[in-house]
MOPAC internal coordinates of N, CA, C and O (Angstrom, degrees):
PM7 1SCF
backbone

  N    0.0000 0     0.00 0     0.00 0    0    0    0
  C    1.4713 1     0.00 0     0.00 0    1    0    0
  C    1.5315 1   110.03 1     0.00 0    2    1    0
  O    1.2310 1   124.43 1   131.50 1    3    2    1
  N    1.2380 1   109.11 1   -48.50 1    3    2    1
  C    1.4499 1   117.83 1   171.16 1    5    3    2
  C    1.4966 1   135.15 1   -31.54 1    6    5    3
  O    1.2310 1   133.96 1   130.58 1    7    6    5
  N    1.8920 1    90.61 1   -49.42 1    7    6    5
  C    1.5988 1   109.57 1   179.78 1    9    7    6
  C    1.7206 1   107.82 1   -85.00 1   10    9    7
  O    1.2310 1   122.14 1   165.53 1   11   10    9
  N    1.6662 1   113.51 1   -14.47 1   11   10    9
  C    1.2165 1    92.20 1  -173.79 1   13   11   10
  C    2.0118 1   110.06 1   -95.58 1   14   13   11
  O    1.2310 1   131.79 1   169.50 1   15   14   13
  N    1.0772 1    94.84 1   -10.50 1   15   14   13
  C    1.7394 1   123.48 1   170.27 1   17   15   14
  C    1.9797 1    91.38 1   -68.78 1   18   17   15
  O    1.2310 1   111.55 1    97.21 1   19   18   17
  N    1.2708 1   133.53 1   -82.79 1   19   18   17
  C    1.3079 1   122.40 1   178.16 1   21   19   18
  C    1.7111 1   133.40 1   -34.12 1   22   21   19
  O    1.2310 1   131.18 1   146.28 1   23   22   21
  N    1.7782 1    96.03 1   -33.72 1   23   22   21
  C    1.3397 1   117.54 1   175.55 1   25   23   22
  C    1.9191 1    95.97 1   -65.07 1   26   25   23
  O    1.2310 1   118.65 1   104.43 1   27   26   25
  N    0.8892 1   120.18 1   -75.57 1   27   26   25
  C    1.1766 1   143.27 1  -171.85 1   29   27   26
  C    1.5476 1    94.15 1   -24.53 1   30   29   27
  O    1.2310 1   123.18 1   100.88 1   31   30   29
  N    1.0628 1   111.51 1   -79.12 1   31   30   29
  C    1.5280 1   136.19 1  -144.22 1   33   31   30
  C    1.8871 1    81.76 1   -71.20 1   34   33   31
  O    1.2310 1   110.18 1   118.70 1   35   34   33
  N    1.5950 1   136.05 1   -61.30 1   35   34   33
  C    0.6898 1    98.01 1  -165.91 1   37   35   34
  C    1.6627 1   126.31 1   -86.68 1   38   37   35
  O    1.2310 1   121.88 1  -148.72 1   39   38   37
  N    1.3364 1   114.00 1    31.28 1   39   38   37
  C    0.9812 1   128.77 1  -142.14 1   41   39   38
  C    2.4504 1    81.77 1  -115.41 1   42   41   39
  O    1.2310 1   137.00 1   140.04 1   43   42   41
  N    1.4506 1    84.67 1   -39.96 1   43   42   41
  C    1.5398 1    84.07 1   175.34 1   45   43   42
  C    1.3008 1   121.54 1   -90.89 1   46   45   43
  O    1.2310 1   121.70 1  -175.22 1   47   46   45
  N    2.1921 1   114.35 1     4.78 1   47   46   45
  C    1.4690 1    94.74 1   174.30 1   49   47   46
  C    1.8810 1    86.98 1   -88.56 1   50   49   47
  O    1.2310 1   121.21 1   154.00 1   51   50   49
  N    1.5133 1   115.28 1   -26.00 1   51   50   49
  C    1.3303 1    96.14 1  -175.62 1   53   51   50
  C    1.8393 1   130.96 1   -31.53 1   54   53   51
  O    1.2310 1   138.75 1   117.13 1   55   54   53
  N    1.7271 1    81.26 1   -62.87 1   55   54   53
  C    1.9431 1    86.86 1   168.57 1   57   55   54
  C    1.3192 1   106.48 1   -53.16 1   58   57   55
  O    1.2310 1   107.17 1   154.99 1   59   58   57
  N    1.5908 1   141.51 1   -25.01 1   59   58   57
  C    1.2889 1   117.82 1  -141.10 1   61   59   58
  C    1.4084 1    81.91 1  -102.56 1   62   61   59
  O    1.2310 1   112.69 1   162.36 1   63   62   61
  N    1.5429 1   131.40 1   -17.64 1   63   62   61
  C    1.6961 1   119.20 1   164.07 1   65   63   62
  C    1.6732 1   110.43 1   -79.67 1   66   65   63
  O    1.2310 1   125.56 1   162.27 1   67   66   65
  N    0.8197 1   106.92 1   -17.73 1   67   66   65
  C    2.3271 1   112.92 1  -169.08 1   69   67   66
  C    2.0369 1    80.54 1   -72.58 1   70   69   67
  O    1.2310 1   123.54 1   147.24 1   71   70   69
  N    1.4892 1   110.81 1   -32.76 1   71   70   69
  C    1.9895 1   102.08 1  -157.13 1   73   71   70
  C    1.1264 1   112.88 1  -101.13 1   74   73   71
  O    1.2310 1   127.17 1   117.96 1   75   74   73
  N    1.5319 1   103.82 1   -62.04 1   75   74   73
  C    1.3824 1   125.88 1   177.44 1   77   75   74
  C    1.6777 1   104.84 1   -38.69 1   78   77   75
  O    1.2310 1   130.08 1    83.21 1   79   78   77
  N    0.8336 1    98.16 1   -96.79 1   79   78   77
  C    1.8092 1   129.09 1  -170.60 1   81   79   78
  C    1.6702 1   115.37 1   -18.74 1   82   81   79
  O    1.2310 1   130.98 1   137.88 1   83   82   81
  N    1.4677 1    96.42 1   -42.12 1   83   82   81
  C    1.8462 1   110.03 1   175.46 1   85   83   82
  C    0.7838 1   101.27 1   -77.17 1   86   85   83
  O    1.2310 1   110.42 1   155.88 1   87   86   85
  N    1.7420 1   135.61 1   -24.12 1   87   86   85
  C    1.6198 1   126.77 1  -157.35 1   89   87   86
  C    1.4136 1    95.50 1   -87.25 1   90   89   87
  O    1.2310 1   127.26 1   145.42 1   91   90   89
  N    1.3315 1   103.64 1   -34.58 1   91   90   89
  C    1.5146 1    87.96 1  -163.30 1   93   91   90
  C    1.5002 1   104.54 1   -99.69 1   94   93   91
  O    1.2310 1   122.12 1   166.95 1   95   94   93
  N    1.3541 1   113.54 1   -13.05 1   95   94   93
  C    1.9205 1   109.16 1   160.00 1   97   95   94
  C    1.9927 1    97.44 1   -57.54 1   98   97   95
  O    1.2310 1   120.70 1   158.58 1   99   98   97
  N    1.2971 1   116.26 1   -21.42 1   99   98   97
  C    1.7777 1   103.33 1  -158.07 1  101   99   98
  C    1.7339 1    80.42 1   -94.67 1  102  101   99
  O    1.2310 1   108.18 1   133.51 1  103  102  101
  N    1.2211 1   139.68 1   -46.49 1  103  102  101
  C    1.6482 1   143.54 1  -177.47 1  105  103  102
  C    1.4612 1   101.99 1   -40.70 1  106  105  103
  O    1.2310 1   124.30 1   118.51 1  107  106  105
  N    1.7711 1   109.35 1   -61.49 1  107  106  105
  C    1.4960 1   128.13 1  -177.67 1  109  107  106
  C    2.2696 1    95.51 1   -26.27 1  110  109  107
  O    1.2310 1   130.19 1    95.92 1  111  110  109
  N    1.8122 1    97.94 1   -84.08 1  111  110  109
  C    1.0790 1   142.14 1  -153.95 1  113  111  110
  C    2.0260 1    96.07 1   -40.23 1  114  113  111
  O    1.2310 1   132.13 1   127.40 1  115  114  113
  N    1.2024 1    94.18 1   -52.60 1  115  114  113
  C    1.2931 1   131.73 1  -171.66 1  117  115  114
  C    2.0447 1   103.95 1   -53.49 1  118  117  115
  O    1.2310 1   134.44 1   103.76 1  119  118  117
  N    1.4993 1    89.69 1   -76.24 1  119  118  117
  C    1.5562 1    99.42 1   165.54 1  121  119  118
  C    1.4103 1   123.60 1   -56.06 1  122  121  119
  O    1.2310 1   125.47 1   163.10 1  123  122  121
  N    1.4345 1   107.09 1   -16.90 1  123  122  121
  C    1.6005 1    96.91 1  -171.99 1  125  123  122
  C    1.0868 1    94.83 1   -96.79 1  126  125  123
  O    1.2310 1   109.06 1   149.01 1  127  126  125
  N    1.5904 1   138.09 1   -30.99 1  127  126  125
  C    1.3181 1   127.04 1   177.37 1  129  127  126
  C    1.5023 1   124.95 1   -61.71 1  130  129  127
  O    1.2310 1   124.87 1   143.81 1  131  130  129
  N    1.3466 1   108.26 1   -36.19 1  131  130  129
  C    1.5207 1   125.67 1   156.44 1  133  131  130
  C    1.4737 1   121.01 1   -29.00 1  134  133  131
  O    1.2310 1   129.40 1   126.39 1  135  134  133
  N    1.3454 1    99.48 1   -53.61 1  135  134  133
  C    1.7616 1   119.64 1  -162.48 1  137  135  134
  C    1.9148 1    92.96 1   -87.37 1  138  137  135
  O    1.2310 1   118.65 1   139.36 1  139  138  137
  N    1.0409 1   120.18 1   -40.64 1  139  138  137
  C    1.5187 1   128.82 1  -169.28 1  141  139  138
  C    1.8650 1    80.65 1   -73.34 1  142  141  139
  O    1.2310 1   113.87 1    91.66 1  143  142  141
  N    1.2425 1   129.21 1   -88.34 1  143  142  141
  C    1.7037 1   116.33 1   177.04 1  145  143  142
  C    1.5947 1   134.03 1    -6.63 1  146  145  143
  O    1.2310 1   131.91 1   131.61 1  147  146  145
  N    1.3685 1    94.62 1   -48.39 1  147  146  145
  C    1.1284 1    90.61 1  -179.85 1  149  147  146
  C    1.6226 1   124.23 1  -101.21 1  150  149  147
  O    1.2310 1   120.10 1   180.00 1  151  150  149

């Protein structure tokens, strides 16, 4: 149970780097262009 709980979990930071990580490189990109605009 243990190993399939470890599987799991790291299996959901994977997605949470494939989602997370671009969103907030695209938030970063986004805000800085904002701040560079004005």
């Amino acid at each position: 149970a243990i190993e399939i709980l470890l599987k799991s979990l790291s299996g959901q930071e994977n997605e949470y780097q494939k989602v997370v990580l671009p969103t907030k490189l695209v938030v970063r990109e986004s805000c800085g262009a904002q701040i560079q605009e004005e």
